[in-house]
N, C-alpha and C positions, 0 to 999 in steps of 0.2 A: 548896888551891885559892884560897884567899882571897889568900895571898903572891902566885901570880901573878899573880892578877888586878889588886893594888897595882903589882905590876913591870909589865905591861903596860898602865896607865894611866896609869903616868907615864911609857914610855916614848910611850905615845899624846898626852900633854900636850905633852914634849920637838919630838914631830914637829909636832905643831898650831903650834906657836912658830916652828918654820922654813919650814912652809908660809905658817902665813896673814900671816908678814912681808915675802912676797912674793919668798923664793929660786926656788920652783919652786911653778910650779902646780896641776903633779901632784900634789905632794906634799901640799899642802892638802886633795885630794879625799882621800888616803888616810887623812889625817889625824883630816879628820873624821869617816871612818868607824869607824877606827881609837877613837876617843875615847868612838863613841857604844856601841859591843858591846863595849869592858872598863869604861862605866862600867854600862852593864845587869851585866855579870859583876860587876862588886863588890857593887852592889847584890843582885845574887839571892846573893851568897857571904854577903854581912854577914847577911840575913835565913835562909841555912838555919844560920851560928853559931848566930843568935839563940835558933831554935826548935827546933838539934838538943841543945840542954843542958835543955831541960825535960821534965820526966817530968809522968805520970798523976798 
């Protein structure tokens, strides 16, 4: 889970870059939504790594 969520935050960065450089301005919006739920997903991926290796 955590791989994709790396591949789809850079593939969400790559888009941010062509949006918000002003090729299309669709693509901005997607962009940024795009950017904002794979970086929650890495985030919640890095922290269940975190706490799924510790034991009692």
């Amino acid at each position: 889970m955590l791989y994709w969520a790396l591949i789809f935050l850079v593939l969400a960065l790559i888009a941010g870059v062509f949006g918000f450089g002003g090729i299309a301005s669709a693509a901005a919006g997607i962009a940024k939504i795009l950017f904002f739920v794979f970086l929650v997903l890495f985030v919640v991926g890095l922290l269940f790594n975190a706490f799924r290796g510790r034991g009692p």
